[in-house]
C-alpha positions as CSV (number, residue, x, y, z in Angstrom):
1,X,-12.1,-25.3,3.9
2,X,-12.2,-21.4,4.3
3,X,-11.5,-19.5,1.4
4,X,-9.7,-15.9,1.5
5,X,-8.5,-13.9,-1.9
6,X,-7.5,-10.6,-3.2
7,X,-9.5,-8.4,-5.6
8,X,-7.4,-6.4,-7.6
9,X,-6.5,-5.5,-11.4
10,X,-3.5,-7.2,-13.1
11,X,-2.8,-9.4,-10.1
12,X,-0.9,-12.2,-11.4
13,X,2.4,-10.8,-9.5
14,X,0.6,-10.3,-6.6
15,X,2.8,-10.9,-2.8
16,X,-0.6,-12.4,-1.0
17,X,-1.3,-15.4,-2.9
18,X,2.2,-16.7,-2.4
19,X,2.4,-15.7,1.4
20,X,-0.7,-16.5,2.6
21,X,-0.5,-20.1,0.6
22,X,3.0,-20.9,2.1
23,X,1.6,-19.9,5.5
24,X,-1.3,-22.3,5.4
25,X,0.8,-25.1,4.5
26,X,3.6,-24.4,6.7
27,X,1.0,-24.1,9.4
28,X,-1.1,-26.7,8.5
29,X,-4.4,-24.0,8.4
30,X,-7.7,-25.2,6.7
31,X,-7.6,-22.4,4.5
32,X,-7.2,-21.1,0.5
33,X,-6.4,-18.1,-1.0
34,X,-7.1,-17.2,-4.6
35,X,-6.9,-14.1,-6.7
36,X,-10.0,-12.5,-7.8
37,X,-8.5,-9.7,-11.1
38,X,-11.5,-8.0,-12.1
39,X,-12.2,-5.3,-14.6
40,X,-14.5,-3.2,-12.4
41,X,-15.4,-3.6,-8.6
42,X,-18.9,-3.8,-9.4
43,X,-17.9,-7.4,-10.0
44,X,-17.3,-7.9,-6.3
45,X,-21.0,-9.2,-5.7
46,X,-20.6,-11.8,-8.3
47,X,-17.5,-13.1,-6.5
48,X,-19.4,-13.1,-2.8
49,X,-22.1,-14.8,-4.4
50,X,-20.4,-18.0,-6.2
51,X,-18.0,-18.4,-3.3
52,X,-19.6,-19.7,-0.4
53,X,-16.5,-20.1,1.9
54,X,-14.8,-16.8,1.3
55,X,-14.5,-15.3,4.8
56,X,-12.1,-12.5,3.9
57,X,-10.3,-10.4,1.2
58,X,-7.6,-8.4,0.6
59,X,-8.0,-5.6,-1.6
60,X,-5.1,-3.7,-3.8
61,X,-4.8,-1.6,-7.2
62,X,-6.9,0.0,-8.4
63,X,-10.0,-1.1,-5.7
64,X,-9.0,0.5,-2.6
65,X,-11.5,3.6,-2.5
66,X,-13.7,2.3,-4.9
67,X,-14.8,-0.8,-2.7
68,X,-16.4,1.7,0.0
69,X,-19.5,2.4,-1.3
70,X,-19.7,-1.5,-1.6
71,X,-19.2,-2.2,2.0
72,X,-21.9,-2.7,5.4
73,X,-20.0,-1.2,7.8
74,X,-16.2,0.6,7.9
75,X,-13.8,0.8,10.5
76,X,-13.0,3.9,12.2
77,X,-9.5,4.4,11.1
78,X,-10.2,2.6,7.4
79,X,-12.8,5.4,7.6
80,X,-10.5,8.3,8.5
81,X,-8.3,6.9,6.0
82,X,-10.7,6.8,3.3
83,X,-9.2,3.8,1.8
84,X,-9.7,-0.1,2.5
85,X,-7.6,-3.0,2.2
86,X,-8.7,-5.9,4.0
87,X,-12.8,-7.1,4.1
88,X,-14.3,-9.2,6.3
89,X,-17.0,-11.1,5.3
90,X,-18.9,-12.5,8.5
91,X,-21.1,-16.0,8.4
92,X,-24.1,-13.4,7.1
93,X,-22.3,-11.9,4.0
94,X,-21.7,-8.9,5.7
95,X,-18.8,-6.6,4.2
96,X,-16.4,-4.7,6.5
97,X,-13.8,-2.9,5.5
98,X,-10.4,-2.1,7.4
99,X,-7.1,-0.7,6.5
100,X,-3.7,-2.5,7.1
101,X,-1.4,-0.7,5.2
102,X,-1.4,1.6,8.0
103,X,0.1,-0.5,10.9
104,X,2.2,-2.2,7.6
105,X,4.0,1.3,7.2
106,X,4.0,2.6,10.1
107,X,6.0,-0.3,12.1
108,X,8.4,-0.7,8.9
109,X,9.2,2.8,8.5
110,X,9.9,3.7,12.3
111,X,12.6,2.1,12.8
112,X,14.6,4.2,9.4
113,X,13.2,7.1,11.7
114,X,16.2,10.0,12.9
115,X,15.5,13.4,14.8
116,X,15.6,15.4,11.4
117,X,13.1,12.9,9.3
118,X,10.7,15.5,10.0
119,X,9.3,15.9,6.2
120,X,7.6,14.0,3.9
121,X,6.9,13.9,0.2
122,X,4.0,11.5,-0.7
123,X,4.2,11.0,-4.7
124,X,0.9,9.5,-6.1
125,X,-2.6,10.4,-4.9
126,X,-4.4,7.0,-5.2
127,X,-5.2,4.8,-2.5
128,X,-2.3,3.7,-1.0
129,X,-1.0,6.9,-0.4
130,X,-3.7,8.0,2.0
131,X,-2.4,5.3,4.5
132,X,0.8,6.4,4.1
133,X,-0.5,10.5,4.8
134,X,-2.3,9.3,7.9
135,X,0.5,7.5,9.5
136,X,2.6,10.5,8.5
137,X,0.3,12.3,10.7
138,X,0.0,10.2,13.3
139,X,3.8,10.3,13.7
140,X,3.8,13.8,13.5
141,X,5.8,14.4,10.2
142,X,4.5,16.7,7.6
143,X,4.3,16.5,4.2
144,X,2.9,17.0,1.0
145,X,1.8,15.4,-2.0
146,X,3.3,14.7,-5.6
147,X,1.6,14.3,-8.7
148,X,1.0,14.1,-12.5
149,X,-2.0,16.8,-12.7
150,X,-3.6,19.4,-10.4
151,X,-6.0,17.8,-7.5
152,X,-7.0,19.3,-4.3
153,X,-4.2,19.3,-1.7
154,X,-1.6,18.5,-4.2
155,X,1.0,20.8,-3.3
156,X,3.2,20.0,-6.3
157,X,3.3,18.6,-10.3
158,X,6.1,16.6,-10.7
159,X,7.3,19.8,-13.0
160,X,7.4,21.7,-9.9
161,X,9.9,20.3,-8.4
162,X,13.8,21.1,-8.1
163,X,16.5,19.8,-6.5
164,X,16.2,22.7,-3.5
165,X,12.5,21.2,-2.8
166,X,13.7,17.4,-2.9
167,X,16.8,18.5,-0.4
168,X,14.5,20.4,1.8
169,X,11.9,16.5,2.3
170,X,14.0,14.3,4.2
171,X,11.8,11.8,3.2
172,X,10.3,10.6,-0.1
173,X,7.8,8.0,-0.5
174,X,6.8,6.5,-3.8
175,X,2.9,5.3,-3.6
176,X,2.3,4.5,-7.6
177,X,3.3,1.9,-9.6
178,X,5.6,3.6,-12.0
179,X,9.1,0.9,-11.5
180,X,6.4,-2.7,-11.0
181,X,7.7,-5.6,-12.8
182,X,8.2,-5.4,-15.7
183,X,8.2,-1.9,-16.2
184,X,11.6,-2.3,-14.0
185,X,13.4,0.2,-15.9
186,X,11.5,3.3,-15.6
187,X,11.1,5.2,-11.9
188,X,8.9,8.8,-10.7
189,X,10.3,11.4,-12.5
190,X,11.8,13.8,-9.5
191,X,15.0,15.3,-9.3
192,X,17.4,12.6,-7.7
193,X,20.1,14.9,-7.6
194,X,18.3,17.2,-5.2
195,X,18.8,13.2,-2.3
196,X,20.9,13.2,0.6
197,X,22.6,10.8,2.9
198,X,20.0,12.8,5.2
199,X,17.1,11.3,3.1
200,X,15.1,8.0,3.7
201,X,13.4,6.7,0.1
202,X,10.5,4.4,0.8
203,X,9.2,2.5,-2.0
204,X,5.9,0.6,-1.3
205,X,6.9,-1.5,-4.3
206,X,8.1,-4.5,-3.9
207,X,8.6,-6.2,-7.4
208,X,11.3,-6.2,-8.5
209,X,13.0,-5.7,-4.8
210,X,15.6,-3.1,-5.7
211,X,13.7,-0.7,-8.0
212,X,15.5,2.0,-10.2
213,X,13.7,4.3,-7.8
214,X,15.8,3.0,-4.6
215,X,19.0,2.2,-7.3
216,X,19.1,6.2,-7.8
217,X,18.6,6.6,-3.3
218,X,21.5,4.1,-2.8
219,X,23.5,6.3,-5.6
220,X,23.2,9.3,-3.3
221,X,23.5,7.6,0.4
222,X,20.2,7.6,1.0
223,X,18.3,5.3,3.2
224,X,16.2,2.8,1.6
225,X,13.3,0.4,2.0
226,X,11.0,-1.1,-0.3
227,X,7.6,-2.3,0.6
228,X,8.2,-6.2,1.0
229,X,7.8,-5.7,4.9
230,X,5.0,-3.1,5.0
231,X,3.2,-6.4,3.4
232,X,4.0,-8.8,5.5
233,X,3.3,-6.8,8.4
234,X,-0.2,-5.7,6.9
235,X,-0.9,-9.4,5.6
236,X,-0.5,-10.4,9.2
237,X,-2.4,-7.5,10.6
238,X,-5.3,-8.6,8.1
239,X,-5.1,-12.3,9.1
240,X,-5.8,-11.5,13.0
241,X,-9.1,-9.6,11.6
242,X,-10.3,-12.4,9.6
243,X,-9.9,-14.2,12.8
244,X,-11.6,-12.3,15.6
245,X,-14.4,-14.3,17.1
């Protein structure tokens, strides 16, 4: 039997394990898929090594950029992105890394899309987020980026911003963690009263499903999604990869 898993930290929650095991069982597929949490993804040789059958993984918090330097070979748009999330490990042990999330947003949000969703604010800076500013530029929407301390190409601290600068992004897209079960009570720290029945809110969260982050969108009229179909959309995307012959 073919093993596939996800390397991640503080995975127990995790969406993949659960889909991908109802999928091989609904579809009869000679496959696993177990959950590799790890403290550092220095530990990802380790796990090659002991598991013979692991063909592919899926890759989340925290490991995302940090798994590069560990891969044989990157896709050109995983590249471009600077972020992976789905490895695929051929009959060798070679490691190449592709991104998913891309496609997973990008055919989730479009169809939220109106004429004057032509702004974007990205808060967080990790990973994720740098799928979610390529497909933002791939469908021609600009934006800018959110956070807690100064980077480069962070636009604005959370402290920065006002109502006027929320009400002037038609869309706002949360790419951290901050509203994950159980933490469901707390959400980014942005002005919600600066949200529109113009804005979309996109949360790539997706436990719990309505998070106080979307709660305060709905408040205000706003369009919302959270990230459950960006995964399955990605998940699938990923399976076809593990796939190719």
């Amino acid at each position: 039997m073919h093993k596939l898993g996800l390397v991640g930290k503080n995975i127990s929650y995790s969406f993949s394990k659960k889909y991908f095991t109802e999928k091989f069982e609904n579809e009869q597929l000679p496959f696993e898929y177990e959950n590799f949490d790890i403290k550092a993804i220095s530990e990802l040789k380790d796990i090659i090594a002991s598991n013979k059958k692991l063909v592919g993984l899926n890759v989340t918090i925290p490991y995302k950029e940090a798994v590069i330097p560990l891969l044989d070979d990157i896709n050109k748009r995983a590249k471009k992105i600077g972020a992976v999330n789905t490895i695929r490990i051929s009959p060798k042990g070679k490691l190449k890394g592709y991104n998913t999330d891309y496609y997973g947003f990008k055919k989730s949000l479009q169809p939220l899309l109106k004429p004057h969703h032509t702004s974007a604010l990205i808060l967080g800076t990790g990973g994720a987020s740098k799928a979610i500013a390529y497909t933002l530029k791939k469908l021609k929407i600009d934006f800018d980026y959110v956070s807690r301390t100064p980077k480069s190409g962070v636009k604005f601290l959370y402290s920065d911003l006002t109502d006027q600068i929320i009400s002037s992004y038609s869309i706002i897209i949360n790419c951290t963690p901050v509203g994950t079960y159980p933490d469901v009570n707390t959400c980014p720290d942005i002005p919600y009263d600066g949200i529109t029945s113009n804005h979309i809110l996109y949360d790539l969260i997706y436990n719990p499903d309505q998070t106080k982050f979307l709660t305060c969108g709905d408040i205000k009229g706003a369009q919302t999604c959270n990230g459950y179909k960006m995964l399955e959309l990605q998940a699938e995307k990923a399976w076809k990869i593990w796939n190719l012959k």
